[in-house]
C-alpha positions in Angstrom: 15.9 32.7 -7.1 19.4 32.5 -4.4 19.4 30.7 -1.3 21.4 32.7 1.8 21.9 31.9 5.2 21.5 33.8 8.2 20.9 33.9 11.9 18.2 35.0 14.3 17.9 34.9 17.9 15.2 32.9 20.2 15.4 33.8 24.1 19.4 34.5 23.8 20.5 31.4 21.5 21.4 32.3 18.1 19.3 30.1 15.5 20.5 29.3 12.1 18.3 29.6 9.2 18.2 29.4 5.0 15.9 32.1 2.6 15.5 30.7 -0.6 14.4 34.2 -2.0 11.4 34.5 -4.6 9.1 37.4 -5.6 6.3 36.5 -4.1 4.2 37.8 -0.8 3.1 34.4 0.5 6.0 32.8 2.2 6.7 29.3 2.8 8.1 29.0 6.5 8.8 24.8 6.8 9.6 23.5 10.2 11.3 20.4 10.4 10.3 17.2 12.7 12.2 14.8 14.6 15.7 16.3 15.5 16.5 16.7 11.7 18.4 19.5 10.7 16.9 22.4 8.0 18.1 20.3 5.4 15.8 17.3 5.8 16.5 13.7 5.5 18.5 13.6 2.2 17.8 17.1 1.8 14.7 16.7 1.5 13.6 20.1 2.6 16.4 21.7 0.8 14.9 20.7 -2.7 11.7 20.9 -1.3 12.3 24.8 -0.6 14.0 25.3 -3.8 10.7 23.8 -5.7 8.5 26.3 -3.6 11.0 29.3 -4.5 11.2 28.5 -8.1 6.9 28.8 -8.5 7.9 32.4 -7.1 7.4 32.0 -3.2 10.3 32.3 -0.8 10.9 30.2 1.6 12.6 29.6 5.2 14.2 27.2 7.0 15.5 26.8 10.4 17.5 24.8 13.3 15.7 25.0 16.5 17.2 25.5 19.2 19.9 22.6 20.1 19.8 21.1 16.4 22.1 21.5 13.8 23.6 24.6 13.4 21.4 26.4 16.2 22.8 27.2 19.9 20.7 26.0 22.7 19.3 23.6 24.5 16.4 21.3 22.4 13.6 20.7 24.3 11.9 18.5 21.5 9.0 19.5 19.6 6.3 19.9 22.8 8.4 23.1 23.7 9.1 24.6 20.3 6.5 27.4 19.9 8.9 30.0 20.9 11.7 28.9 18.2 8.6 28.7 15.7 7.4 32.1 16.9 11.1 33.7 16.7 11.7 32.1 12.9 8.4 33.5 11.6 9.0 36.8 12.8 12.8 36.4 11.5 11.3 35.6 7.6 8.6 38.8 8.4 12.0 41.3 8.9 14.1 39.2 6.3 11.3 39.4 3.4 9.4 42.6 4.4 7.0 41.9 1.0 5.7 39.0 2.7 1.6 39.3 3.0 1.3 36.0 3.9 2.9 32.9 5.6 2.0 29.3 5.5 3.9 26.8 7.6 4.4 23.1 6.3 5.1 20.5 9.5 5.4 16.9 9.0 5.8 14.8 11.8 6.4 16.0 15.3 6.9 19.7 13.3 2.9 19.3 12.3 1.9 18.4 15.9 3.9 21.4 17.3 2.2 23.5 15.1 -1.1 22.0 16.5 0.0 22.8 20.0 0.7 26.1 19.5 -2.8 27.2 18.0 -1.5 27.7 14.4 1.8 30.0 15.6 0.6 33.0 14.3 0.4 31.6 10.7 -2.2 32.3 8.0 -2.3 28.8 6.9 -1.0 25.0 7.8 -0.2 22.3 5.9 0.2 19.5 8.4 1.5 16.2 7.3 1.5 12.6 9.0 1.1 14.6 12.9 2.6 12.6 15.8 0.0 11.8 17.6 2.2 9.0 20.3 2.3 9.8 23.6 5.8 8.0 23.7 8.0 10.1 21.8 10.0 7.0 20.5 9.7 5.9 17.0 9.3 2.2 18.4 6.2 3.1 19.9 3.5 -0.1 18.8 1.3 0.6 15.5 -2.7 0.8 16.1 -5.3 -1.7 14.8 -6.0 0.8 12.1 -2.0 0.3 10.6 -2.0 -3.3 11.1 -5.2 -3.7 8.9 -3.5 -1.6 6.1 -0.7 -3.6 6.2 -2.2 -7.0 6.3 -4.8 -5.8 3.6 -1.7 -4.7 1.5 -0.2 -8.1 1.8 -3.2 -9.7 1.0 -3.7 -7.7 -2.7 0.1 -8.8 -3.9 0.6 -11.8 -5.1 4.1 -12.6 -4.0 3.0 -12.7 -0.6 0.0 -14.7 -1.6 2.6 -16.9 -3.0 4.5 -17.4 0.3 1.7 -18.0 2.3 0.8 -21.1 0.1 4.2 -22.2 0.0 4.7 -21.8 3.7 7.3 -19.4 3.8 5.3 -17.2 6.5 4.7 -18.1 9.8 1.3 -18.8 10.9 2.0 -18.3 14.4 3.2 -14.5 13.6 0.7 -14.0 11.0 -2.4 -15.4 13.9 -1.1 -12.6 16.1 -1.3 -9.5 13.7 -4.7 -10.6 12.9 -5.7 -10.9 16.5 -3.9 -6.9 17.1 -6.0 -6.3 13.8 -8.8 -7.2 14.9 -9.0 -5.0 18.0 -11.1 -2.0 18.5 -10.0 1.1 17.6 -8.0 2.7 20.1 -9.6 5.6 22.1 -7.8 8.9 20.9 -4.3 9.8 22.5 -4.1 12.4 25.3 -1.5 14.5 22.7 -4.0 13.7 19.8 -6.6 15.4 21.8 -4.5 18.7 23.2 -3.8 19.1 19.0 -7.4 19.0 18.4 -8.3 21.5 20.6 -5.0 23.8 19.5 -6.1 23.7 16.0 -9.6 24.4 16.7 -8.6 28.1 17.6 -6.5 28.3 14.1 -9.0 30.5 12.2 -6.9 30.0 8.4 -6.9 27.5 6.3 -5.7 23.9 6.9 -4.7 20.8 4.9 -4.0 17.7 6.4 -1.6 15.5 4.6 -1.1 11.7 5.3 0.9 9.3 3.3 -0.7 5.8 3.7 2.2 4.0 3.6 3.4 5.2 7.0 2.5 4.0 10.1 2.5 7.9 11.7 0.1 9.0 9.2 -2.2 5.5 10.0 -1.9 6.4 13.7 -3.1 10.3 13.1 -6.1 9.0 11.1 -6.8 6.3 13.9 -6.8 9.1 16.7 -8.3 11.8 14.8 -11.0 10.2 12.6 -11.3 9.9 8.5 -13.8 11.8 7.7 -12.4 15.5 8.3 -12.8 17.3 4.6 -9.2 18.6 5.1 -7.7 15.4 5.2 -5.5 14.2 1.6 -4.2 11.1 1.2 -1.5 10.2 -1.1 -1.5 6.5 -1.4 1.8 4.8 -2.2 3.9 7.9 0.0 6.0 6.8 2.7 6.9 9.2 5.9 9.1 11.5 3.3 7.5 11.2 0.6 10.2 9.9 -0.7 9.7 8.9 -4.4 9.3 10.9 -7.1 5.6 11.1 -7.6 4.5 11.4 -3.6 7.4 14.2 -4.0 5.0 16.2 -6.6 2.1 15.0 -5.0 3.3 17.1 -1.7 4.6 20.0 -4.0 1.2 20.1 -5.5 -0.5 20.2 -2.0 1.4 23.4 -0.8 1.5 25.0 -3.6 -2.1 25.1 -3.6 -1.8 26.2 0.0 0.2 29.1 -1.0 -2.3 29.8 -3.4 -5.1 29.8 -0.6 -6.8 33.0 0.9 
């Protein structure tokens, strides 16, 4: 396995991107959400690419335009397809052995790859889709996510323990119960644009959510439980950030990979 850098073009700006090189003909092409670089947060995707590559399946990563190391102007995930269409056709000429490529999205990268009717992929692995219609991170949690939380709260007994000794307030605690207790909320405008994207995808799909994070609680609320592609990992936040979500999410696209 080696890792190289190189650069591809998308409508005149030159994009940067990273192989992590592997023997295998399904390809791992991972598009990153938010304005995070290729790397990830804390390099996430970094190790996460060098896991994918070292079970024998390369891997690519890429700026879009107007991130990181890319040229260009970034015009935010809605208006991506073309720099998602431009890297998959740059890992097709870089890795001409490639068969197969699978995309992995979380976030805004997930809901991209929604909007753009799969990009030309032969399989998704979507995780925690933004499914706001503000794209600002502040944007207010649904019912659905308040319930989990309080429900949370409720099962450990430290915060049992402060409610009896009146270290929470009742007057904060009588207002997430009321938000809780709301209907659930009719399905987003952006949550129903991504349904209808995906339903022209003819490959395989697997739609991640980490139960910890309020994006993943507010993709659930909009999109309904009860789709068979859906897999929850309970204790994962938005990065899967400890050790055994970390697996949990290697598992899932490895098993992707392994898809026909």
């Amino acid at each position: 396995m080696s890792r190289r850098q190189f650069a591809f073009d998308c409508a005149g700006s030159s994009l940067a991107a990273s192989i992590d090189d592997a023997h295998g003909t399904t390809g791992l092409l991972i598009v990153t959400g938010g304005n995070e670089t290729r790397a990830g947060a804390f390099s996430n995707q970094a190790q996460l690419a060098a896991d994918v590559a070292a079970a024998g399946h390369p891997v690519l990563r890429f700026d879009r335009r107007g991130v990181g190391d890319s040229e260009g102007v970034n015009m935010g995930f809605r208006e991506s397809a073309e720099d998602i269409a431009a890297a998959l056709a740059a890992f097709r000429a870089q890795s001409p052995g490639l068969r197969r490529v699978v995309a992995f999205g979380n976030c805004d990268a997930a809901s991209a790859l929604m909007l753009s009717g799969g990009a030309g992929f032969d399989g998704l692995v979507l995780s925690n889709p933004w499914t706001y219609e503000s794209d600002q991170a502040d944007a207010p949690p649904p019912p659905s996510a308040i319930r989990a939380r309080y429900a949370a709260k409720l099962r450990n007994p430290r915060e049992l323990l402060r409610l009896i000794t009146g270290k929470v307030s009742f007057a904060k605690l009588a207002r997430g119960l009321v938000s809780a207790s709301a209907n659930k909320a009719a399905p987003s405008a952006l949550a129903e644009t991504m349904k209808a994207g995906l339903a022209g995808f003819s490959g395989p799909v697997r739609l991640l959510v980490a139960e910890r994070d309020r994006t993943g609680q507010a993709f659930v609320s909009s999109w309904g439980g009860r789709d068979p592609r859906l897999k929850r990992c309970a204790d994962a936040d938005h990065a899967y950030s400890d050790e055994a979500s970390r697996q949990w999410l290697l598992a899932q696209i490895l098993a992707a990979l392994a898809d026909e």
